[in-house]
Structures are given as structure tokens and as C-alpha cells.
C-alpha positions as CSV (number, residue, x, y, z in Angstrom):
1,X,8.8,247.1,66.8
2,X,9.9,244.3,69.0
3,X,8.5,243.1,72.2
4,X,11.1,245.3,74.7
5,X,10.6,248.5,72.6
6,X,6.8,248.3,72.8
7,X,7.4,247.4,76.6
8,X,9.5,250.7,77.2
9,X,7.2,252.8,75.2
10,X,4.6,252.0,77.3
11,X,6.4,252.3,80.6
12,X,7.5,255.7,79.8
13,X,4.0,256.7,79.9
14,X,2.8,258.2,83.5
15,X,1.0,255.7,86.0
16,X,1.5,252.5,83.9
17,X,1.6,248.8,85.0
18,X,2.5,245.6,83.3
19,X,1.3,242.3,84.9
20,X,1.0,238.8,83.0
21,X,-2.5,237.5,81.7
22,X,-4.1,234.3,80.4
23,X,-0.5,233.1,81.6
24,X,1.3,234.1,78.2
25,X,0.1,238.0,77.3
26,X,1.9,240.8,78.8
27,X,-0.6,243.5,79.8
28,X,-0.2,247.3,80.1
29,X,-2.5,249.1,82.2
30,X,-3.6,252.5,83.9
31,X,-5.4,252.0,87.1
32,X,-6.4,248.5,86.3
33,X,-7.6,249.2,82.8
34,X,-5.6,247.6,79.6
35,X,-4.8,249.7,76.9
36,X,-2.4,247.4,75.1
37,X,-1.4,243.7,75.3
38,X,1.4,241.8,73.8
39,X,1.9,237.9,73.2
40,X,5.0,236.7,75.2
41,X,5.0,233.9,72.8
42,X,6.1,234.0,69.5
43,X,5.2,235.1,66.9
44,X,5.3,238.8,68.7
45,X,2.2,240.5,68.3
46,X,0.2,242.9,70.2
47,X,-3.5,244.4,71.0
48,X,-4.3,248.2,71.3
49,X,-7.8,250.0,71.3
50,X,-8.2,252.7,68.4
51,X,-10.6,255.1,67.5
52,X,-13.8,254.6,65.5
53,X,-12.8,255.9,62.7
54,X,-9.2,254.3,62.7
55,X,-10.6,250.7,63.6
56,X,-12.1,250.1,59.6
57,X,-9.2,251.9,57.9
58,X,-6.6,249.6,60.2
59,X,-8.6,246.6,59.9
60,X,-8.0,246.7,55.8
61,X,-4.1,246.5,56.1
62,X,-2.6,243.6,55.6
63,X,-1.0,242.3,58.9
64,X,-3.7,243.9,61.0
65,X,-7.3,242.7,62.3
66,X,-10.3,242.9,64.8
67,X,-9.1,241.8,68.3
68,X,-10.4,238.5,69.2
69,X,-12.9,238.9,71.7
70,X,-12.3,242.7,71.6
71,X,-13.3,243.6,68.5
72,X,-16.3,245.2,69.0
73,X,-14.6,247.5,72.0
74,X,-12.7,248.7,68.7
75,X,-9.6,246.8,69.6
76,X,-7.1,245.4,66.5
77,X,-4.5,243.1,66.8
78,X,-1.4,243.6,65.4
79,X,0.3,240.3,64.0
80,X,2.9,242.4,61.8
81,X,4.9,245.2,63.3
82,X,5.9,246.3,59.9
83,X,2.6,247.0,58.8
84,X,3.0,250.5,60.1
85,X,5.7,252.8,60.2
86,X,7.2,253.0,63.7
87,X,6.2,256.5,64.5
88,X,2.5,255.6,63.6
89,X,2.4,252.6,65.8
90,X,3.8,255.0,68.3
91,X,1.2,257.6,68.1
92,X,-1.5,254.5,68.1
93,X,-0.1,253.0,71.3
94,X,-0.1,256.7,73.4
95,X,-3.6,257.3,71.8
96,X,-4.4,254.0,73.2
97,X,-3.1,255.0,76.5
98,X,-5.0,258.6,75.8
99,X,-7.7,257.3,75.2
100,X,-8.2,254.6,78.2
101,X,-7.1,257.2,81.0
102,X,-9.6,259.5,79.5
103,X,-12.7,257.1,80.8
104,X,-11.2,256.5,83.6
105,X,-13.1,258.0,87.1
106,X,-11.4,261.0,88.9
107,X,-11.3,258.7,91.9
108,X,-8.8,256.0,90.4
109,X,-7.0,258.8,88.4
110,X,-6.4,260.2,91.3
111,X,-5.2,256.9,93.2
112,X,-2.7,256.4,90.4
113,X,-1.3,260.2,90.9
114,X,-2.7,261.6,88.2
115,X,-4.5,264.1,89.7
């Protein structure tokens, strides 16, 4: 995966914006709320929340490691594309997504059109 097919992937998904962070990470949010972040700056690698029970298992794979500062929010960074196939990064980035718009009040859901 490459920086403009993670950056589609995540567009196609209902309600998302991008906006540039910490002048050099390109964000991808629902109402405000990251759920994935990509260096614009080589090399190309990219931040995504996972579950509880994905974060250890991910963690262990080469290529793959805590989030700096989001770590303990379960958050891994992902400094090797290839150490996943593509569909399971896929499923990892729209469970990301999932996972953020799920905690998200009715209120902003429903600003964004969600609801």
C-alpha cells in the first residue's frame, strides 16, 4: 500500500476528512476524530487504532509497533506496508474507521450526516 491508495481508501468511507498535522502527517478524520494518520514524508508509513486484542498480536510482527504517543489508546504504527496482506490492512483501516465513529456522540454523527 502506497500513500494515494491508503488516501482513497479512506475517502471512500462516509463523512471523512483529511487535513495536515504537525505540518508533515496527513490525517483522516470523522467529525474531528482521527482514525488513521500517514507520514507525508518518506519513508511512507501510517498510524491506525486496533482492537485490544489485535494491538499485542500486531505489535509482534516485524514492521509493526506501538504508536508513539498513542500507544496506550491501542494505536500501531505501521513502518512496512508489506507486513500485511493488502486486504488485511484494508479490513484494519475500516475497522479503524468503525471503530472511531462508534464513540462518537449522536450530536456530531449527526452534524457529519450520519444520522
Amino acid at each position: 500500500m502506497h500513500l494515494e491508495a491508503l488516501r482513497s481508501l479512506c475517502l471512500s468511507f462516509p463523512a471523512v476528512t483529511e487535513g495536515v498535522k504537525w505540518e508533515h502527517d496527513l490525517c483522516f478524520m470523522i467529525a474531528g476524530k482521527m482514525f488513521c494518520v500517514a507520514s507525508l514524508e518518506a519513508p511512507f508509513t501510517f498510524s491506525l487504532k486496533v482492537t485490544d486484542e489485535e494491538f499485542e498480536e500486531l505489535i509482534a510482527r516485524p514492521g509493526i509497533v506501538p504508536a508513539p504517543y498513542l500507544a496506550r489508546y491501542k494505536w500501531v504504527l505501521v513502518q512496512e506496508a508489506g507486513a500485511l496482506d493488502l486486504e488485511r490492512l484494508q479490513h484494519l483501516i475500516r475497522q479503524s474507521y468503525e471503530h472511531v465513529k462508534a464513540k462518537l456522540p449522536k450530536k456530531d454523527l449527526k452534524a457529519v450526516g450520519l444520522l
